[in-house]
PAZAPA-4460 file (N, C-alpha, C; in steps of 0.05 Angstrom, whole numbers, plus 32768, in hexadecimal, padded with zeros to 4 digits):
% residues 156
    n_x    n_y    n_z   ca_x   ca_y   ca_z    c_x    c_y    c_z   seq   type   mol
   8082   7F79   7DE7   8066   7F78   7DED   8059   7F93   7DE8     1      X     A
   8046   7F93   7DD9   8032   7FAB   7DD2   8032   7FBC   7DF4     2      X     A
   8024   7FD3   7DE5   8022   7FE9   7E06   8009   7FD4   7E0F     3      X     A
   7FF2   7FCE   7DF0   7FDF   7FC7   7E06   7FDD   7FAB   7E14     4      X     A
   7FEE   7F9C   7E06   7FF4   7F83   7E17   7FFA   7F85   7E35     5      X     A
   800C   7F9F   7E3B   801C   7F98   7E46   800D   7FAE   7E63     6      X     A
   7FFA   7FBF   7E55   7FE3   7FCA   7E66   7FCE   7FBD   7E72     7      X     A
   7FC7   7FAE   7E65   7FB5   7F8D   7E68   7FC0   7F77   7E84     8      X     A
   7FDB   7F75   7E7B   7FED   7F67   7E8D   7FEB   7F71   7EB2     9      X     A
   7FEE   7F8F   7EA7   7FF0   7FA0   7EC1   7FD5   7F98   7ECD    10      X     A
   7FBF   7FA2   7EC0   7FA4   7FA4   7EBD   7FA0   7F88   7ED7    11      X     A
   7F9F   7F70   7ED1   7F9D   7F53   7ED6   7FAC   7F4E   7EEF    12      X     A
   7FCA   7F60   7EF3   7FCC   7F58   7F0A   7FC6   7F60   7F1C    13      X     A
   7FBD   7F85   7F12   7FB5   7F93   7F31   7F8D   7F86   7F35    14      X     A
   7F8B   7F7E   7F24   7F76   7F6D   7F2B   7F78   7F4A   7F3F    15      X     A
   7F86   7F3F   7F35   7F93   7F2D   7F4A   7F8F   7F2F   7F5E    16      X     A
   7FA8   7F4A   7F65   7FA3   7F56   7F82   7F90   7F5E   7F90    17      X     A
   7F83   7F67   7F7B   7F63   7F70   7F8A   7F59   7F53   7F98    18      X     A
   7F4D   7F46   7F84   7F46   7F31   7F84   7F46   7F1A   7F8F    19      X     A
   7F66   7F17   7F9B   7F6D   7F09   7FA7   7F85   7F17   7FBD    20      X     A
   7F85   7F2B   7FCE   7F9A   7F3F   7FD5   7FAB   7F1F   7FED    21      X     A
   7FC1   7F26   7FE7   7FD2   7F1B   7FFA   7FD4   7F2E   8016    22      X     A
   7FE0   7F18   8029   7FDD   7F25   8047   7FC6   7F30   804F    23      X     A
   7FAC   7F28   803D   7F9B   7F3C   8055   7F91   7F28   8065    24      X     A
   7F82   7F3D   807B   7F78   7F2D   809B   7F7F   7F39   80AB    25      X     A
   7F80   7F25   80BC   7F8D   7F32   80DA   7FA3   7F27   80DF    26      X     A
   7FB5   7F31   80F1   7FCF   7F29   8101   7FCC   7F14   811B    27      X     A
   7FD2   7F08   812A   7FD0   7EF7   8133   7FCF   7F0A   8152    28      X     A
   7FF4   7F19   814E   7FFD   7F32   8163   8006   7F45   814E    29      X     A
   8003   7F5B   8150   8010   7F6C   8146   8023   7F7C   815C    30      X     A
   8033   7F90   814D   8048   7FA1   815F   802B   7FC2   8154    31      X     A
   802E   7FC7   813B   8020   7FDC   8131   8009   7FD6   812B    32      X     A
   7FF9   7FEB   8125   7FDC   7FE3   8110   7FD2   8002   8118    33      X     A
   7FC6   800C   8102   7FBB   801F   80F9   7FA1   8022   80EA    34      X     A
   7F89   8026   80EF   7F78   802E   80DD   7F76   8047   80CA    35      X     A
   7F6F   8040   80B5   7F73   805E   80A5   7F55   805B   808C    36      X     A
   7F50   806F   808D   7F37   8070   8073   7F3F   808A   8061    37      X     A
   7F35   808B   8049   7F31   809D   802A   7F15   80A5   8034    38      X     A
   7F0C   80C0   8041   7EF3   80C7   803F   7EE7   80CD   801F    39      X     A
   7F00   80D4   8008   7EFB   80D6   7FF1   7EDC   80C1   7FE7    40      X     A
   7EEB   80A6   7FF0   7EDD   8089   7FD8   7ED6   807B   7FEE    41      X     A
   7ED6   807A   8009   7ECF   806B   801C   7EEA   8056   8028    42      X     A
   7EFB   8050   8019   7F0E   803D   801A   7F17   8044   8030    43      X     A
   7F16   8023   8047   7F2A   8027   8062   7F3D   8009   8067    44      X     A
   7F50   8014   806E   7F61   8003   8073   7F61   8000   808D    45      X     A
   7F6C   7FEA   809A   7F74   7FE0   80B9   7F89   7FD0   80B6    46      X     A
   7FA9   7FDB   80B3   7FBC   7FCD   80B7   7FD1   7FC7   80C5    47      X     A
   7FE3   7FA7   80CE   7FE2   7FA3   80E6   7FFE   7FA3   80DE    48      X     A
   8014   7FA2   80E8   802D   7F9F   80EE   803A   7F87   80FD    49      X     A
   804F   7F72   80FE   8059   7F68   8116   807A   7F73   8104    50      X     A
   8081   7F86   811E   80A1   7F92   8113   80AE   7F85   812B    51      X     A
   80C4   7F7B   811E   80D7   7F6A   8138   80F1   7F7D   8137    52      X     A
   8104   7F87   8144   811D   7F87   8139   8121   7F99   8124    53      X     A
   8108   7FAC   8123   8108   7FBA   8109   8108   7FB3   80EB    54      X     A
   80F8   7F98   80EF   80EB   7F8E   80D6   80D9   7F81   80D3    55      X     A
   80CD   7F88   80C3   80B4   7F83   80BB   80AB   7F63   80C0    56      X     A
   80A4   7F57   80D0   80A4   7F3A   80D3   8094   7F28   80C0    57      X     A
   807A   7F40   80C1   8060   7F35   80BE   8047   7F4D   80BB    58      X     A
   8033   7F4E   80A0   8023   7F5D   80A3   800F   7F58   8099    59      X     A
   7FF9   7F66   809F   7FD6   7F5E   808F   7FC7   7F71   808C    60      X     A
   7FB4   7F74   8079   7F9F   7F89   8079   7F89   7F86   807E    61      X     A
   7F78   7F93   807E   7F5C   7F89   807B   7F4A   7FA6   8075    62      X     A
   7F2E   7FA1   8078   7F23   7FBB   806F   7F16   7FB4   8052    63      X     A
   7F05   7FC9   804A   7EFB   7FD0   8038   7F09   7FE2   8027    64      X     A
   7F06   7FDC   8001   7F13   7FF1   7FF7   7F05   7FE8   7FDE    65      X     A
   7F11   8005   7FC7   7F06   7FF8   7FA7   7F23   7FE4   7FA0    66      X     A
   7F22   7FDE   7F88   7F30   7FCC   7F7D   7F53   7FD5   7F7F    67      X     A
   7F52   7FF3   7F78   7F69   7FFA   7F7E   7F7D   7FFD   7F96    68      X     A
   7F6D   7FFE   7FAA   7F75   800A   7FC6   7F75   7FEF   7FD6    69      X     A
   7F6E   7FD6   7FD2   7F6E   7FBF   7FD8   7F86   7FB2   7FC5    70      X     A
   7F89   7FB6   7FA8   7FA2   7FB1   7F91   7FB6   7FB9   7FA3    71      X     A
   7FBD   7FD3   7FAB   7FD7   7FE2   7FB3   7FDB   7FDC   7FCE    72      X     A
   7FC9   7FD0   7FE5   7FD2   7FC9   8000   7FE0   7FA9   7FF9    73      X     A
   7FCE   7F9F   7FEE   7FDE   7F83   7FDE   7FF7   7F83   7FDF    74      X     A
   7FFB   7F96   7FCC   8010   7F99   7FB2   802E   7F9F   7FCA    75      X     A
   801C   7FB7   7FDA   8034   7FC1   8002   8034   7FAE   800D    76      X     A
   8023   7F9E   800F   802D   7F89   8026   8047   7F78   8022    77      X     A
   803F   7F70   8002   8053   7F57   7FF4   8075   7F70   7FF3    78      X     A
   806D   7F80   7FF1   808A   7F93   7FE3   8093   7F95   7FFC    79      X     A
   8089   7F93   8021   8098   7F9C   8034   809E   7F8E   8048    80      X     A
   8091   7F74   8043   8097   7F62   805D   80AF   7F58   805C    81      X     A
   80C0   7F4D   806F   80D4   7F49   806F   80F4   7F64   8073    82      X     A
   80E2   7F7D   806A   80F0   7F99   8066   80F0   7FA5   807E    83      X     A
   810C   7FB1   8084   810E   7FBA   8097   80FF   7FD6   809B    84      X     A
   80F2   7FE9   80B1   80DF   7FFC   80AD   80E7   8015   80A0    85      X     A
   80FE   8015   809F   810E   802E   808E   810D   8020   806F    86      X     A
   8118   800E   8067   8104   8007   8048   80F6   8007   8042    87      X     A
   80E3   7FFF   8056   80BF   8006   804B   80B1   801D   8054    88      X     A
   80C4   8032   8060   80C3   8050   8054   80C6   8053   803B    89      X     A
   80DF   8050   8034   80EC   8054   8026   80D6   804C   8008    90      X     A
   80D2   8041   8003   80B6   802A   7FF3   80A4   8036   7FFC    91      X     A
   8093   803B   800F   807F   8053   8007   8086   8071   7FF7    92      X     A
   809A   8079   8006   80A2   8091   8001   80A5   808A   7FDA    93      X     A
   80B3   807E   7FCB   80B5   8074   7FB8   8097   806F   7FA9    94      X     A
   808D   8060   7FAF   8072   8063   7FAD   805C   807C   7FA8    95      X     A
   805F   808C   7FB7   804F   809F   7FB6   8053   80B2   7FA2    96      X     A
   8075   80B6   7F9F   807E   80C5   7F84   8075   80B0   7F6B    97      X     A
   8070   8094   7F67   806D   8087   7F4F   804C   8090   7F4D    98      X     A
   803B   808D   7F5B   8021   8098   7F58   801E   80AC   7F54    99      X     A
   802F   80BF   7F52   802C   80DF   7F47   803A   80E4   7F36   100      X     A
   8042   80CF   7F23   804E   80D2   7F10   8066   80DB   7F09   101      X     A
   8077   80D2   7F22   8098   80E3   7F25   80A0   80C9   7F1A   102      X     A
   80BE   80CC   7F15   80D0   80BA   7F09   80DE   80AB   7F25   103      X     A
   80DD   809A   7F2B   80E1   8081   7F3F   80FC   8072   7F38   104      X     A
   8115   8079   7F3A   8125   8065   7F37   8128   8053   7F47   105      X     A
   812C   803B   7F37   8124   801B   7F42   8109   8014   7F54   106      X     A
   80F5   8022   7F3E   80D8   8019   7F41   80D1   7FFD   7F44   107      X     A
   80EA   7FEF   7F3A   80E4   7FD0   7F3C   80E0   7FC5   7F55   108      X     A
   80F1   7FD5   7F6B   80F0   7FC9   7F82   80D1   7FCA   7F9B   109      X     A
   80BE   7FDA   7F84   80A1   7FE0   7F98   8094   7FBB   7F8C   110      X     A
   80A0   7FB2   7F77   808D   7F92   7F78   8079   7FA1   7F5D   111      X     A
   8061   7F8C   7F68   8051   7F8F   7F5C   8044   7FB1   7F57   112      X     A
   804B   7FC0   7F6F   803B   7FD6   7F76   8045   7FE2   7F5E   113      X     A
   8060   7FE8   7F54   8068   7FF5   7F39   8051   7FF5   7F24   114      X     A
   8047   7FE3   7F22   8030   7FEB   7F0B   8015   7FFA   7F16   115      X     A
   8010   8002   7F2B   7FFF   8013   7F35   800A   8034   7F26   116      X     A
   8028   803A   7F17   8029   8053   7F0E   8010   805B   7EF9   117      X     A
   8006   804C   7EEC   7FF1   8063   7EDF   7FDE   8067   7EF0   118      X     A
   7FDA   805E   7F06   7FC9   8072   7F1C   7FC6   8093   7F14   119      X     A
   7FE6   8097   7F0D   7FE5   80BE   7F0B   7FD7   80C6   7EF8   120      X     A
   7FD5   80AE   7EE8   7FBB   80BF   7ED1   7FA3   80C6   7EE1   121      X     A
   7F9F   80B6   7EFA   7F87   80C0   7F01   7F80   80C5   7F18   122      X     A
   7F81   80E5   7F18   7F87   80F2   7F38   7F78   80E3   7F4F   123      X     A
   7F5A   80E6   7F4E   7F4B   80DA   7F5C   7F51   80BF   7F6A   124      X     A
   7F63   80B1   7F5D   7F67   8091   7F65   7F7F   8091   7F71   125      X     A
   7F92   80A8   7F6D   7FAE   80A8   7F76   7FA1   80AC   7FA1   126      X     A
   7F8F   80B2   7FAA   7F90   80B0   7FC8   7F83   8096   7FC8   127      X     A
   7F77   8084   7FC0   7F74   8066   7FBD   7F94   8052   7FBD   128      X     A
   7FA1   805C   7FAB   7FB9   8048   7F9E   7FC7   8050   7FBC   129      X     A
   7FC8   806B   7FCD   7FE0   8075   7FE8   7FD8   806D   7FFC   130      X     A
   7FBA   805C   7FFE   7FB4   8064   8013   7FB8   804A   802F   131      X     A
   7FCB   803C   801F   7FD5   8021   8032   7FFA   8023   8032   132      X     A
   7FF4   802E   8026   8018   803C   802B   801A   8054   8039   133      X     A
   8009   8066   8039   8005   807A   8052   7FFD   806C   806B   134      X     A
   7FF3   805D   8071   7FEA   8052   8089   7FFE   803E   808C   135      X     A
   800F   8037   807C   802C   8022   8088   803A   8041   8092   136      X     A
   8043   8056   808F   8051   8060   8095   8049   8076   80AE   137      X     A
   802D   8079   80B0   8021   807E   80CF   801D   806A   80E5   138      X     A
   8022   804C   80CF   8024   8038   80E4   8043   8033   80FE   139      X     A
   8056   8035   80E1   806B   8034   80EB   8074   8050   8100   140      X     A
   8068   8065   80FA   8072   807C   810A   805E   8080   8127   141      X     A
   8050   8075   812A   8034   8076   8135   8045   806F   8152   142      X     A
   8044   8086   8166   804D   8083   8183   8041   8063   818F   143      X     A
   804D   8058   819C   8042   8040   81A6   803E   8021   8195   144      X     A
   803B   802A   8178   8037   8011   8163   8018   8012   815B   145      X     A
   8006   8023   816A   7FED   8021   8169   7FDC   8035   8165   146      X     A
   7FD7   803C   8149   7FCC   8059   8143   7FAD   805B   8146   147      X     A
   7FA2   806D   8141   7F88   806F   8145   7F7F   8074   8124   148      X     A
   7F5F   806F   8122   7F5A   8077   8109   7F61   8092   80F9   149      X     A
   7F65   809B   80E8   7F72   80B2   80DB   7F64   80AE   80BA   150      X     A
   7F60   80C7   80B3   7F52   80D0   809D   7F66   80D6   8087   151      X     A
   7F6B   80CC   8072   7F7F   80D5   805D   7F77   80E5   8045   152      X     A
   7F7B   80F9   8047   7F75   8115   803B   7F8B   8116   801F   153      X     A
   7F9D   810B   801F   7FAF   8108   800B   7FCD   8112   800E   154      X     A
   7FCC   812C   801D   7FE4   8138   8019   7FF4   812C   8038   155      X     A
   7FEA   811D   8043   7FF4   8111   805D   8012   8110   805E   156      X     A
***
């Protein structure tokens, strides 16, 4: 497949996601949930957790965002449910080096979110593509399960 076929391809699904993002809403109960916003672009997330047993049971987003930052909570939800909370560290942490353009071995395992790497072409969008994978990982660390709103500056 051509690069640009296969750029097109990418193109279409992180639009999908936009478009149609899986898991978002609300939780019914959650264990976690965290609000988080990009004072950069306006983009805020509100996402909820149900962790049983140290896994991920069940999760949802909601919030306002551009196309990308709504693409990549999508893209986290589908790559971590079911994952125990030390893998979906693990998958953000992974994540955050693929948006900055580091080399990711077995990038396959972020899902869909793997095609969010040309994000690093473009700095400005790389705190859009982090900013629902930063907030799964203040969710999960968050004393109590229940964080307060928090501002993501980038280097968090």
């Amino acid at each position: 497949m051509a690069l640009s076929k296969l750029d097109n391809l990418y193109r279409q699904v992180i639009l999908d996601h936009s478009a149609h993002p899986h898991h978002h809403g609300k939780l019914g109960e959650s264990t976690n949930a965290i609000e988080m916003n990009n004072p950069t672009c306006g983009d805020v997330i509100e996402l909820e957790l149900a962790i049983e047993d140290g896994v991920i049971k069940d999760i949802a987003f909601s919030g306002s965002g551009c196309s990308i930052s709504t693409a990549s909570a999508s893209m986290m939800t589908d790559a971590v449910v079911g994952k125990t909370v030390v893998e979906a560290e693990a998958l953000a942490d992974d994540f955050s080096h693929l948006v900055l353009g580091e080399d990711v071995p077995e990038a396959e395992k972020l899902g869909d979110a793997a095609m969010l790497q040309g994000v690093s072409k473009f700095p400005a969008r790389i705190k859009c593509a982090t900013l629902a994978w930063k907030a799964l990982g203040k969710a999960i660390d968050e004393e109590e399960g229940h964080g307060v709103a928090h501002q993501f500056h980038g280097a968090e």
